[in-house]
N, CA, C and O atoms as CSV, one atom per row, in Angstrom:
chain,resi,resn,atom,element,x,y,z
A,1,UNK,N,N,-6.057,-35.191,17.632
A,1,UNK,CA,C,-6.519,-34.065,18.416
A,1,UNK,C,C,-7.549,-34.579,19.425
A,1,UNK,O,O,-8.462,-35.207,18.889
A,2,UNK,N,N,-7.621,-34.472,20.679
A,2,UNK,CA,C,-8.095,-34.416,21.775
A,2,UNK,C,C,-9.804,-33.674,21.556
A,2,UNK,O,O,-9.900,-32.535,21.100
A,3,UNK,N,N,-11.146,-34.546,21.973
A,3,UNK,CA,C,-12.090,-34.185,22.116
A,3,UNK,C,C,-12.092,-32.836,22.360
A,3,UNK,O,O,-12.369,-32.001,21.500
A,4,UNK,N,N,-11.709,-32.511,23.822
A,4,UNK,CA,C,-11.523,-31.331,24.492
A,4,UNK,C,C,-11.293,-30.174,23.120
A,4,UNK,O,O,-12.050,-29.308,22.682
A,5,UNK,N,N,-10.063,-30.556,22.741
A,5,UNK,CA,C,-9.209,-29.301,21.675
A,5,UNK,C,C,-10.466,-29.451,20.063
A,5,UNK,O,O,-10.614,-28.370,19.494
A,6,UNK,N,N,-11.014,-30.283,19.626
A,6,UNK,CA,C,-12.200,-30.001,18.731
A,6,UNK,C,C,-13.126,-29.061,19.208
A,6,UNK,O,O,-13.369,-27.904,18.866
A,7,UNK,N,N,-13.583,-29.783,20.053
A,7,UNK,CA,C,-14.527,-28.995,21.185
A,7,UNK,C,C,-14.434,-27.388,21.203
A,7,UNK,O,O,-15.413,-26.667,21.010
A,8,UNK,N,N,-13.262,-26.968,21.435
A,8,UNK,CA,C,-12.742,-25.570,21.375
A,8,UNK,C,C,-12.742,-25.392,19.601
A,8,UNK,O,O,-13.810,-24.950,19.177
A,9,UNK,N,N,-12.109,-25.566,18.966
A,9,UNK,CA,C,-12.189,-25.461,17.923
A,9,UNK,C,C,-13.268,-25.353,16.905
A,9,UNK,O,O,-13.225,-24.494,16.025
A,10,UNK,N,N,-14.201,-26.186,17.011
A,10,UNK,CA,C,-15.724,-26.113,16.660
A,10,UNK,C,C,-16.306,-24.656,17.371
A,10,UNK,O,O,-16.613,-23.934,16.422
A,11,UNK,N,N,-16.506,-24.131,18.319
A,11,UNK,CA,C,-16.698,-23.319,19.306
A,11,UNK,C,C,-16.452,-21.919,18.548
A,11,UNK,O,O,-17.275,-21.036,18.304
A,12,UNK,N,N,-14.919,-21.982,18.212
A,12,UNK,CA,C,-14.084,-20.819,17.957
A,12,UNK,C,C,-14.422,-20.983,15.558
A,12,UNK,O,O,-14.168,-20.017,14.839
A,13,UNK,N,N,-14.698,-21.673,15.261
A,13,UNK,CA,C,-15.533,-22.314,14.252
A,13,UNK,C,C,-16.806,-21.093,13.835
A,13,UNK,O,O,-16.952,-20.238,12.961
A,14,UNK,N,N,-17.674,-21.658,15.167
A,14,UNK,CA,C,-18.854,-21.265,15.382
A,14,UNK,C,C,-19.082,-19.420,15.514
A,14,UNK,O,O,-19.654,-18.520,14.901
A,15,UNK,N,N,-18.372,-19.572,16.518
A,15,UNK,CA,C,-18.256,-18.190,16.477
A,15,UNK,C,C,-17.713,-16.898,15.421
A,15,UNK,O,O,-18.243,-15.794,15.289
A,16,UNK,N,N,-16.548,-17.402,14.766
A,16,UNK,CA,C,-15.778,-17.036,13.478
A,16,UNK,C,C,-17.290,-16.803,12.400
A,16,UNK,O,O,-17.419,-15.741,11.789
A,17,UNK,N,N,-18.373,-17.950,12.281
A,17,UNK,CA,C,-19.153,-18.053,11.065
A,17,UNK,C,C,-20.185,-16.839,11.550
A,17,UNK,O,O,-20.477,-15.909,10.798
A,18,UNK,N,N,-20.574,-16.937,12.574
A,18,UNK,CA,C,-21.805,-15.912,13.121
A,18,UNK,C,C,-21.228,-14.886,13.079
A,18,UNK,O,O,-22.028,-14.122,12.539
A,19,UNK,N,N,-19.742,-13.989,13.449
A,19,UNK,CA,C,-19.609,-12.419,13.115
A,19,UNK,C,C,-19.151,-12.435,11.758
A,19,UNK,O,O,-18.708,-11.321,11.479
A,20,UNK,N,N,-19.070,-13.280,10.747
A,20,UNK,CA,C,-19.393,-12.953,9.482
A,20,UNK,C,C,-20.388,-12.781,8.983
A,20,UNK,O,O,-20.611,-11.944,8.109
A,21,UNK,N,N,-21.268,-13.656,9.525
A,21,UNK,CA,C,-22.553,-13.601,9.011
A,21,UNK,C,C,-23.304,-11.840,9.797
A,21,UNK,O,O,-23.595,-10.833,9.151
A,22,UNK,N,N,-23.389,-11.988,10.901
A,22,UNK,CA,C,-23.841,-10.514,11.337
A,22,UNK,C,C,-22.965,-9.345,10.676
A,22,UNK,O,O,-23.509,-8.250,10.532
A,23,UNK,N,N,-21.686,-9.516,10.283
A,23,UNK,CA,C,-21.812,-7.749,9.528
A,23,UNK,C,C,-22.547,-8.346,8.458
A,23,UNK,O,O,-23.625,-7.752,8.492
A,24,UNK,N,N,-22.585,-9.135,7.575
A,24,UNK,CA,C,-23.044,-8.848,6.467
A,24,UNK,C,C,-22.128,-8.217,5.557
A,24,UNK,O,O,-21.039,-7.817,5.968
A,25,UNK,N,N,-22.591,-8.053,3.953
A,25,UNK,CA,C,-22.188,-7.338,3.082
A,25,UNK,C,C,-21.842,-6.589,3.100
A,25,UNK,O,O,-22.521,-6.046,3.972
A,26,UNK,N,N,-20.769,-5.492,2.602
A,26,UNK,CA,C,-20.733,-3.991,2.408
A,26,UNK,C,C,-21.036,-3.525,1.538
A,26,UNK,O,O,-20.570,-3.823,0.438
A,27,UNK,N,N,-22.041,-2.513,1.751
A,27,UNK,CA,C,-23.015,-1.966,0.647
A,27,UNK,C,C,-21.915,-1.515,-0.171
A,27,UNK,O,O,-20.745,-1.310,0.153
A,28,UNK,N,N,-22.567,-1.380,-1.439
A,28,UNK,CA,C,-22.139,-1.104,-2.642
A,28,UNK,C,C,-22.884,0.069,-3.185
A,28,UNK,O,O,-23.943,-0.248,-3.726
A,29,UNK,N,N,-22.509,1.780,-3.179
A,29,UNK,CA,C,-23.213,2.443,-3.522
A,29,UNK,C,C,-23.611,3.018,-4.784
A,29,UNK,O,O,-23.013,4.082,-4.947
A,30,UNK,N,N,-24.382,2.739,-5.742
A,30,UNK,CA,C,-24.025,3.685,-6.892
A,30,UNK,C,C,-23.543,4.806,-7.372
A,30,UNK,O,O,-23.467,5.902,-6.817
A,31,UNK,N,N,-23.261,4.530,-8.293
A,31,UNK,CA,C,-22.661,5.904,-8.946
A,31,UNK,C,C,-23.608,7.464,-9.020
A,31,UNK,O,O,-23.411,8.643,-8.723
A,32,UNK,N,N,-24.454,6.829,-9.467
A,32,UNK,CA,C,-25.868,7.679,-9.420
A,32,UNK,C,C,-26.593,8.146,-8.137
A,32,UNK,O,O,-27.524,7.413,-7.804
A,33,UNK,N,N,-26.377,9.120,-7.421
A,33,UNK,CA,C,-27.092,9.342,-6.587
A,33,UNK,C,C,-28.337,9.987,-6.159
A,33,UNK,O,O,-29.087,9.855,-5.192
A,34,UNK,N,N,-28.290,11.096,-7.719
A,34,UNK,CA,C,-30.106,11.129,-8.192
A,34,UNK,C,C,-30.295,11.044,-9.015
A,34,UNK,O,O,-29.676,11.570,-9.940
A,35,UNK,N,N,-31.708,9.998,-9.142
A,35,UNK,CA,C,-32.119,9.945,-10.473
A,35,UNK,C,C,-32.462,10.728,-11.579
A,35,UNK,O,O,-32.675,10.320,-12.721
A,36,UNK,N,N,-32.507,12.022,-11.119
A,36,UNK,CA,C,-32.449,12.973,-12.460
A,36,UNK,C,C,-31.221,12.855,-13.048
A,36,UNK,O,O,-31.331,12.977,-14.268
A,37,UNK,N,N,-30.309,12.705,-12.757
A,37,UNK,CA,C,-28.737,13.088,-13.034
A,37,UNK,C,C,-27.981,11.832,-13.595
A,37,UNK,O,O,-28.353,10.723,-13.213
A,38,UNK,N,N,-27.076,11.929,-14.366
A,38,UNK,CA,C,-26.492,10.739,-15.296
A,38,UNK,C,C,-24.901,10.397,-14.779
A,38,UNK,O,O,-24.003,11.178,-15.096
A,39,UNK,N,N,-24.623,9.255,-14.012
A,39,UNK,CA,C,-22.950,9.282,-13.439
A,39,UNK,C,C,-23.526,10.437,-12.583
A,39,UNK,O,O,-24.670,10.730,-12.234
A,40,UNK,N,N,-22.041,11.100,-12.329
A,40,UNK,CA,C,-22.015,12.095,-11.487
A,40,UNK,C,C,-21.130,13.507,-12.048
A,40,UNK,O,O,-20.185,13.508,-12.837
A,41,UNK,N,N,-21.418,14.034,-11.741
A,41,UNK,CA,C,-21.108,15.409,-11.917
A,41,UNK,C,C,-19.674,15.688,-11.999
A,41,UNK,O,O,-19.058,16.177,-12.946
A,42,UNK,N,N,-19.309,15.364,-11.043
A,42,UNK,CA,C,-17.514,15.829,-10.477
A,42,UNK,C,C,-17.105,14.374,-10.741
A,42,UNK,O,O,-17.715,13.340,-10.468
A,43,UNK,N,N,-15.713,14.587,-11.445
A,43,UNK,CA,C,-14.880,13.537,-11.916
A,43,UNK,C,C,-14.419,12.989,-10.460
A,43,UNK,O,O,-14.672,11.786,-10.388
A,44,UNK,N,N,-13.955,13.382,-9.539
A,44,UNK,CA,C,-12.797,13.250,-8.400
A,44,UNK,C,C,-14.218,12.334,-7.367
A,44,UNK,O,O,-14.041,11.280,-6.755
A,45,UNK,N,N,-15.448,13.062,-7.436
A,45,UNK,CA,C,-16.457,12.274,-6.765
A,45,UNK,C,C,-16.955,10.867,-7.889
A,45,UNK,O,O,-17.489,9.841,-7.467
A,46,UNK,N,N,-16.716,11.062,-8.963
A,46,UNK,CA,C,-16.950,9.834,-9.939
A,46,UNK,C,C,-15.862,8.828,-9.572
A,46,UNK,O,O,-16.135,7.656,-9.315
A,47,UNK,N,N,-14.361,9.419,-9.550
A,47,UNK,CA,C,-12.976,8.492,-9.018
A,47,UNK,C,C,-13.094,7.973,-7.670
A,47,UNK,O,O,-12.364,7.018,-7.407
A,48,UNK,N,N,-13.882,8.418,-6.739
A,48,UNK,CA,C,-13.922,8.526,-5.046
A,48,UNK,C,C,-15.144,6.855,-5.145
A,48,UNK,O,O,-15.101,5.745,-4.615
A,49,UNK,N,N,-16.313,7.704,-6.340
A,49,UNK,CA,C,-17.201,6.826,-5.961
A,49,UNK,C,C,-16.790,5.118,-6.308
A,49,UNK,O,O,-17.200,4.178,-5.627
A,50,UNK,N,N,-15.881,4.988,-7.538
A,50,UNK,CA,C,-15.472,3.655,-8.038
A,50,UNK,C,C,-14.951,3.453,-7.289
A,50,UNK,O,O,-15.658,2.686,-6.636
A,51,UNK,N,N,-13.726,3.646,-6.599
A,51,UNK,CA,C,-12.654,3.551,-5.539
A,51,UNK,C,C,-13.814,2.687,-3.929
A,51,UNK,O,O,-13.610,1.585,-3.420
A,52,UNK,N,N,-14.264,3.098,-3.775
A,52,UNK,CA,C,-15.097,2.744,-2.696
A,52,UNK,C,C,-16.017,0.920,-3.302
A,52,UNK,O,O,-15.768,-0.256,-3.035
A,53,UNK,N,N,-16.890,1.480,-4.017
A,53,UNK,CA,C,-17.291,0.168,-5.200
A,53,UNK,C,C,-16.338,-0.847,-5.024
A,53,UNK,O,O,-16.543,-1.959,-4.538
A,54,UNK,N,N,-15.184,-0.348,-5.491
A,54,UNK,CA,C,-14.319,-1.383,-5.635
A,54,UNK,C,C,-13.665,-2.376,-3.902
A,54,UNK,O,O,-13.556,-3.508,-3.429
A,55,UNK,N,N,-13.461,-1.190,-3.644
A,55,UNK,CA,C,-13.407,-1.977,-2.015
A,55,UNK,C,C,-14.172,-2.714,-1.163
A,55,UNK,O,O,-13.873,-3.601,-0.364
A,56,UNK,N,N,-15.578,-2.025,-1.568
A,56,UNK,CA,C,-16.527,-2.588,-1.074
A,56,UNK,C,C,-16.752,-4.449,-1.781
A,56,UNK,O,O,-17.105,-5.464,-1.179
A,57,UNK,N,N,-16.481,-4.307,-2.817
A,57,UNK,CA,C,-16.400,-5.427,-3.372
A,57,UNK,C,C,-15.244,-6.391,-3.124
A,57,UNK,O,O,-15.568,-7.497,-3.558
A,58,UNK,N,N,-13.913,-6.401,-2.547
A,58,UNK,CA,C,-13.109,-6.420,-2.522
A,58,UNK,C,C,-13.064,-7.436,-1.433
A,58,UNK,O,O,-12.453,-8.484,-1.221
A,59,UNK,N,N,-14.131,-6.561,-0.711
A,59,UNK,CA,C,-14.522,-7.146,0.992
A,59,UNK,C,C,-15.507,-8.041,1.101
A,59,UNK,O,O,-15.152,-9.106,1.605
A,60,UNK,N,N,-16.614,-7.955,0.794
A,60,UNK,CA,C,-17.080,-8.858,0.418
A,60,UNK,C,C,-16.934,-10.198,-0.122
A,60,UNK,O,O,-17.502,-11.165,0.387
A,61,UNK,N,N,-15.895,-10.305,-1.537
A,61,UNK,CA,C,-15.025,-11.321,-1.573
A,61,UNK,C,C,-14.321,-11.848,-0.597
A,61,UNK,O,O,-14.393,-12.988,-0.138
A,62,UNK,N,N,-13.833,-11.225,-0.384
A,62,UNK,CA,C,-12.834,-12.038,0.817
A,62,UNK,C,C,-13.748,-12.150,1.854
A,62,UNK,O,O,-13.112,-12.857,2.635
A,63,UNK,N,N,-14.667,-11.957,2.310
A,63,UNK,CA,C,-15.788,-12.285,3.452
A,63,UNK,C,C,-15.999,-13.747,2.601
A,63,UNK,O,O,-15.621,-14.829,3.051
A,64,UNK,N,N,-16.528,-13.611,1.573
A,64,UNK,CA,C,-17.281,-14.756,0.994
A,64,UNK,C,C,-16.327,-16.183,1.004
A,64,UNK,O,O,-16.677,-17.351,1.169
A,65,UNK,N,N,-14.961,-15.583,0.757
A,65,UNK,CA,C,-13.870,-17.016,0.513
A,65,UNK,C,C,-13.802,-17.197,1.915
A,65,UNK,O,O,-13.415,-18.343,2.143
A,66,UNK,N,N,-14.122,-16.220,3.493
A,66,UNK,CA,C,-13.395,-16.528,4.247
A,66,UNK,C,C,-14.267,-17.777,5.018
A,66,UNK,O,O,-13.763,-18.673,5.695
A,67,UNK,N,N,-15.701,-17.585,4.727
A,67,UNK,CA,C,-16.899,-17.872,5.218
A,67,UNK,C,C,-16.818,-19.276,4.635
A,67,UNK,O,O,-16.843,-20.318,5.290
A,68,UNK,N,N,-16.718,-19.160,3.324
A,68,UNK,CA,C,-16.692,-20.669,2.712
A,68,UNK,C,C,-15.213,-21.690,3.175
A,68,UNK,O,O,-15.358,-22.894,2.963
A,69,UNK,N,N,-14.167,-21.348,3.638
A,69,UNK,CA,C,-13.370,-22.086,4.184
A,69,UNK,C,C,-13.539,-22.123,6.268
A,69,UNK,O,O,-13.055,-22.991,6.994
A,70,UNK,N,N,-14.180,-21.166,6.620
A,70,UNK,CA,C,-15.075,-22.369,8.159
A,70,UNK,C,C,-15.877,-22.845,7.486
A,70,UNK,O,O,-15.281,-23.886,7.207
A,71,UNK,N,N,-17.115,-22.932,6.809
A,71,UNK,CA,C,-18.217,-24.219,6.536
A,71,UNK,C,C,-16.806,-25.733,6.239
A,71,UNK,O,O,-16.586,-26.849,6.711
A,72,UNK,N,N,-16.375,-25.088,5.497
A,72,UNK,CA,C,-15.823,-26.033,5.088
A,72,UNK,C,C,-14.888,-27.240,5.815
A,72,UNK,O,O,-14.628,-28.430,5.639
A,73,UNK,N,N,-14.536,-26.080,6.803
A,73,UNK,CA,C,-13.325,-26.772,8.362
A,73,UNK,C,C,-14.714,-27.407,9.083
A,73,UNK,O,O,-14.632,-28.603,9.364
A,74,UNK,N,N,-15.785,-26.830,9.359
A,74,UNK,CA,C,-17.019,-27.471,10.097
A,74,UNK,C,C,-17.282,-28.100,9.477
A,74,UNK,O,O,-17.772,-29.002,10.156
A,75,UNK,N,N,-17.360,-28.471,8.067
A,75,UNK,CA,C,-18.173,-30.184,7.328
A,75,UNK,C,C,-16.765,-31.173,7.806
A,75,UNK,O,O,-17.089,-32.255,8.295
A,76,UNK,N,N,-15.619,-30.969,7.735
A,76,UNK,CA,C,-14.663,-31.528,7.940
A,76,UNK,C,C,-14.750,-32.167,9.432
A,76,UNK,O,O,-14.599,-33.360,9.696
A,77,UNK,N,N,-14.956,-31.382,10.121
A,77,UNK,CA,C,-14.581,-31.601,11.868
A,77,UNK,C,C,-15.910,-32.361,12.117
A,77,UNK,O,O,-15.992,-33.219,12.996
A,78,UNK,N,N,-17.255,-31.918,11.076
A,78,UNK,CA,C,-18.090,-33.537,11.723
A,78,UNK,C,C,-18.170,-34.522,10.601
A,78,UNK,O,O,-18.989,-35.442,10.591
A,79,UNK,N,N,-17.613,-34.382,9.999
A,79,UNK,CA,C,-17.678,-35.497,8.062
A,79,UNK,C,C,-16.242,-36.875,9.231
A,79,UNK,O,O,-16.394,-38.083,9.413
A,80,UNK,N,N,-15.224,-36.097,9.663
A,80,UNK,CA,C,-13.900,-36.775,9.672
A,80,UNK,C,C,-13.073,-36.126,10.818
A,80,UNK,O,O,-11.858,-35.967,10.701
A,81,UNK,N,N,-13.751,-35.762,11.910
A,81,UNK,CA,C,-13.069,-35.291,13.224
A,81,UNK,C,C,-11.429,-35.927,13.330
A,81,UNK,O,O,-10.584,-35.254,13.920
A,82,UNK,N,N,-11.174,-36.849,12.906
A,82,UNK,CA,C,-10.082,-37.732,13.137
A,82,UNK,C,C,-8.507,-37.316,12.305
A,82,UNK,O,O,-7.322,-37.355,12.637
A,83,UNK,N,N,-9.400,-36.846,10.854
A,83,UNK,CA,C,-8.271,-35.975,10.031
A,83,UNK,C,C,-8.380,-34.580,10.566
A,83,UNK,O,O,-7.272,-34.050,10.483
A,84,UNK,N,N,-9.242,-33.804,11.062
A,84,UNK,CA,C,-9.005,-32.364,11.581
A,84,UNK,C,C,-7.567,-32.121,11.966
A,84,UNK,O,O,-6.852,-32.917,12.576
A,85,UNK,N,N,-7.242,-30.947,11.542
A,85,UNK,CA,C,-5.768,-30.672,11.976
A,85,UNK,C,C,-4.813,-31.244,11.386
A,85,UNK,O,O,-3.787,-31.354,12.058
A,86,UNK,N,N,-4.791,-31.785,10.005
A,86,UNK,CA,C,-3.475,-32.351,9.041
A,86,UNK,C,C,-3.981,-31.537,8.285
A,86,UNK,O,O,-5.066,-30.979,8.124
A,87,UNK,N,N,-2.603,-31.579,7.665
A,87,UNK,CA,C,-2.349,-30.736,6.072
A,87,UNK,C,C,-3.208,-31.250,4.707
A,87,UNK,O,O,-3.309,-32.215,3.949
A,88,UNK,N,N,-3.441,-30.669,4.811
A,88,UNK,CA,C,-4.217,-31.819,3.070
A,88,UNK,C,C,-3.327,-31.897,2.294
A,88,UNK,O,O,-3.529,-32.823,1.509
A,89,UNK,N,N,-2.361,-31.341,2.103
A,89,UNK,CA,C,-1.048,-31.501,1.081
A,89,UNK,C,C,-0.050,-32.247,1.478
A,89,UNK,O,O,0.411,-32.902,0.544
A,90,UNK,N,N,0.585,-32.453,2.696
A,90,UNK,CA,C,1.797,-33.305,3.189
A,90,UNK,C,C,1.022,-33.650,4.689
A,90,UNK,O,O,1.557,-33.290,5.738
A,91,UNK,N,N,-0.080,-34.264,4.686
A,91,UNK,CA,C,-0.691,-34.697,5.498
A,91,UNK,C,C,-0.319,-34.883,7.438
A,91,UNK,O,O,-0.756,-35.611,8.329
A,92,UNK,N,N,0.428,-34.077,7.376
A,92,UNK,CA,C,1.070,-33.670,8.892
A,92,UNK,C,C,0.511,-32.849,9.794
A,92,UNK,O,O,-0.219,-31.983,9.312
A,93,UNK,N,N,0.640,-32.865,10.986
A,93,UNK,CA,C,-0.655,-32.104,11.970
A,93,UNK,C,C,-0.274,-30.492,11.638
A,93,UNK,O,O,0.870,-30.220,11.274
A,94,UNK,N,N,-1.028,-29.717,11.747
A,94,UNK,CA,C,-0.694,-28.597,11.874
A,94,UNK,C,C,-0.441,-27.541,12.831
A,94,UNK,O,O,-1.425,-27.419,13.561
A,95,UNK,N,N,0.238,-26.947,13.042
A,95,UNK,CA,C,0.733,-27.175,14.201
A,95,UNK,C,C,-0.410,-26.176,15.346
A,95,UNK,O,O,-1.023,-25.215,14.881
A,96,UNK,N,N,-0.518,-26.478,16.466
A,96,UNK,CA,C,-2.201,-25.459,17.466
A,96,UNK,C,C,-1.871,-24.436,17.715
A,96,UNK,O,O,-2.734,-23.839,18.359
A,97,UNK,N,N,-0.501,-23.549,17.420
A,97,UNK,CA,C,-0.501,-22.168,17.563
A,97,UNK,C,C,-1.525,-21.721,16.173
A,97,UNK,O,O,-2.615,-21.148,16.163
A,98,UNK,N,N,-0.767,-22.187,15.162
A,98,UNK,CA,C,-1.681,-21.667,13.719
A,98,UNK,C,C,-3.095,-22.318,13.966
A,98,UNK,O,O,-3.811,-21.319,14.031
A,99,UNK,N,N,-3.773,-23.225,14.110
A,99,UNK,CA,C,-5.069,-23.424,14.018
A,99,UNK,C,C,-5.974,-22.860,15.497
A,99,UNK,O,O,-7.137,-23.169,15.754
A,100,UNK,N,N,-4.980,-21.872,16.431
A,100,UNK,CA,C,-5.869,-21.233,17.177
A,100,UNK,C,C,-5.773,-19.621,16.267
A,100,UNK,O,O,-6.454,-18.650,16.599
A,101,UNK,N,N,-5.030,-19.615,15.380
A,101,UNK,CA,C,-5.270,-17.853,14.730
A,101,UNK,C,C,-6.406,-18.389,13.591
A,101,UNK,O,O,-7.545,-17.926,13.544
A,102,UNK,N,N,-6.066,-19.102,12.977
A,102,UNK,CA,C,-6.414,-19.893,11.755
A,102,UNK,C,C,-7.219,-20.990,12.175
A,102,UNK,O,O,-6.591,-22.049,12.181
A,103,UNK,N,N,-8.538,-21.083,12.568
A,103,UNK,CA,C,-8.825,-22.715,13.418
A,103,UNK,C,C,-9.212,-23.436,11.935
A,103,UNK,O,O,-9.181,-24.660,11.805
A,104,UNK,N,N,-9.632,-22.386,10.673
A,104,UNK,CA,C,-10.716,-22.798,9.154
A,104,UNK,C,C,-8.727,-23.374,8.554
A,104,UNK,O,O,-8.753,-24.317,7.762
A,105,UNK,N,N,-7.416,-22.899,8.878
A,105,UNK,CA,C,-6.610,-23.430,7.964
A,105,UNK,C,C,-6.152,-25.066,7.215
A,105,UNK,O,O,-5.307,-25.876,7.595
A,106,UNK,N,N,-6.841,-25.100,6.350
A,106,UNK,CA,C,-6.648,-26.507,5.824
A,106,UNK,C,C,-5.218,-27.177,5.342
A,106,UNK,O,O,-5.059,-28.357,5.030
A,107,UNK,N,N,-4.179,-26.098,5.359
A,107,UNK,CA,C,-2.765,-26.747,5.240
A,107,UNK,C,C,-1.737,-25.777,6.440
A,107,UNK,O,O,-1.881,-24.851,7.237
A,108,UNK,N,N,-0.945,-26.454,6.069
A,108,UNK,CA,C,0.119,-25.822,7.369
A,108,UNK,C,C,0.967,-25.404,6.600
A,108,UNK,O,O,1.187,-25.705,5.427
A,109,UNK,N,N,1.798,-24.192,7.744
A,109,UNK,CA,C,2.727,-22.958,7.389
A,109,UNK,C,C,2.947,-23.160,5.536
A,109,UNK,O,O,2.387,-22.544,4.629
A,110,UNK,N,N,3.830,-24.104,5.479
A,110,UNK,CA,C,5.059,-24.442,4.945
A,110,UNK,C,C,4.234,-24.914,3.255
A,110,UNK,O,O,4.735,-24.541,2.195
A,111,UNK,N,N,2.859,-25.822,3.318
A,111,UNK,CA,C,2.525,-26.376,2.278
A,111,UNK,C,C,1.446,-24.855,1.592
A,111,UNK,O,O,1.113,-24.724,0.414
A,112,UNK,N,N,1.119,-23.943,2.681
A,112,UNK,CA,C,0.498,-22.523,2.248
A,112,UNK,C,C,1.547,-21.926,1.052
A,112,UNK,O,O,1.240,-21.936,-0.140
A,113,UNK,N,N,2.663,-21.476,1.499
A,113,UNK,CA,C,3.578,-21.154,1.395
A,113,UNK,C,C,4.108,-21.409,-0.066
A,113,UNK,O,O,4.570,-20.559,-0.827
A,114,UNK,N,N,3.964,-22.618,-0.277
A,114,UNK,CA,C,4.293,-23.041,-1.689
A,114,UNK,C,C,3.328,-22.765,-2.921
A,114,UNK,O,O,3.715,-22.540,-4.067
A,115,UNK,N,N,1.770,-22.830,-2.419
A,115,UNK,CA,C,1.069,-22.514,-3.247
A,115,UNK,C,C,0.852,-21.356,-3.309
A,115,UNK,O,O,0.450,-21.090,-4.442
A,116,UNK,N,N,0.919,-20.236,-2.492
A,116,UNK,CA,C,1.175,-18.906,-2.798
A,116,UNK,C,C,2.236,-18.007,-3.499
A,116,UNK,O,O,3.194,-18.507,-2.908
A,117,UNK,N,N,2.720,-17.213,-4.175
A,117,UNK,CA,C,3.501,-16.736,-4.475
A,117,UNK,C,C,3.837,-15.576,-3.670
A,117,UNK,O,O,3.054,-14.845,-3.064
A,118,UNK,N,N,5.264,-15.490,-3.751
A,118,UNK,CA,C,6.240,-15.120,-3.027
A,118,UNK,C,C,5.603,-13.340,-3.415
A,118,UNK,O,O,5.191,-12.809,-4.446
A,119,UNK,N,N,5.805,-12.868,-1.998
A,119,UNK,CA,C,5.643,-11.652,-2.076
A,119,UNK,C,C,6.631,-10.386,-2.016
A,119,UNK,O,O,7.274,-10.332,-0.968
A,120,UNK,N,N,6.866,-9.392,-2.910
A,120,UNK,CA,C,7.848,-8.950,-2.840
A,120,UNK,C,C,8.890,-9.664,-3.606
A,120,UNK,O,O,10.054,-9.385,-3.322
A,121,UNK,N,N,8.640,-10.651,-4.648
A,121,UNK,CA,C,9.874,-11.260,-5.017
A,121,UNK,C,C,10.210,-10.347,-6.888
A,121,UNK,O,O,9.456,-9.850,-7.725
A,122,UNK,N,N,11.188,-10.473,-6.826
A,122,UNK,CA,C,11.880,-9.924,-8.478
A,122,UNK,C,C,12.051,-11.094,-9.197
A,122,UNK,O,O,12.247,-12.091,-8.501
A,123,UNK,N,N,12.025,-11.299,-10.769
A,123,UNK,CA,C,12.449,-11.827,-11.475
A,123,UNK,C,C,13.931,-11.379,-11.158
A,123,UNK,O,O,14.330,-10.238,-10.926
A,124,UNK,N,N,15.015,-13.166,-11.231
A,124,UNK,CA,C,16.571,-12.756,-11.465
A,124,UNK,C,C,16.525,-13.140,-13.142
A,124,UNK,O,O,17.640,-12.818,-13.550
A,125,UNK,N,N,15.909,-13.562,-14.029
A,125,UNK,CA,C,16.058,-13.509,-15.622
A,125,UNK,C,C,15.084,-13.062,-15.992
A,125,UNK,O,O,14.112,-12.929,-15.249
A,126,UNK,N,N,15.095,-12.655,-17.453
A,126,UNK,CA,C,13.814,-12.461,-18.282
A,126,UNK,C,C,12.938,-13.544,-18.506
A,126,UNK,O,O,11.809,-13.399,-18.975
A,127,UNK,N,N,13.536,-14.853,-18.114
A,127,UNK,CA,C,12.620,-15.763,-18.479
A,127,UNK,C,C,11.925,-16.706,-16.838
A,127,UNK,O,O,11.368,-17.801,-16.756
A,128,UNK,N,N,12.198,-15.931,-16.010
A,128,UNK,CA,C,11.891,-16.126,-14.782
A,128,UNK,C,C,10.417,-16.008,-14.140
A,128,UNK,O,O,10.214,-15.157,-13.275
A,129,UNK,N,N,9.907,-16.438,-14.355
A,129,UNK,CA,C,7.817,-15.779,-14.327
A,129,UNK,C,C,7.357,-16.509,-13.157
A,129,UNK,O,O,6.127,-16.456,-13.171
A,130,UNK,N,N,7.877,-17.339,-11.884
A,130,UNK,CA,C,7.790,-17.703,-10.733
A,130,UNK,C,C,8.217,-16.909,-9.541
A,130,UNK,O,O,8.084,-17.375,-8.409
């Protein structure tokens, strides 16, 4: 990869880490909303309130994994500028359409792909659990 195309990449890096970092967390509200009162009152506002909790948490996670894979593309791009842009699994470039959506992706299309499971897929036997 070309100075120039790091250059951009670090950039687009940089920028990716700072609007994670500025939203921040999503609050997480309790269940309890006055302290005289125990849980909440109404079941459907008790179901509403977990439901939210849970998303809120949900997001956060995935903020947190998304945040920790740019640090991680940025220790890379100044640890080993030279490997930037190969697969860590079948060590092949990846290709610059995906690492301009994806600049933090540490494997390409195909080696993602394998370590994820198939979405939408059926067991064809009972003994089929892949």
């Amino acid at each position: 990869m070309t100075p120039k195309k790091l250059a951009a990449v670090r950039a687009a890096l940089l920028r990716l880490r700072e609007e994670l970092v500025r939203a921040g967390p999503a609050r997480i509200e309790p269940n309890r909303q006055d302290p005289a009162t125990t849980g909440v009152a109404d079941e459907d506002a008790q179901a509403l309130s977990e439901m939210l909790q849970s998303l809120a948490s949900a997001r956060n996670r995935g903020q947190s994994d998304l945040l920790a894979l740019v640090d991680k593309a940025l220790h890379k791009l100044d640890a080993a500028p030279e490997d930037f842009g190969l697969c860590e699994d079948c060590e092949e470039e990846i290709p610059a359409k995906r690492l301009a959506v994806m600049p933090y992706a540490p494997l390409c299309a195909e080696c993602q792909a394998k370590r994820e499971p198939r979405r939408q897929a059926t067991r064809r036997h009972l003994t089929d659990y892949k």
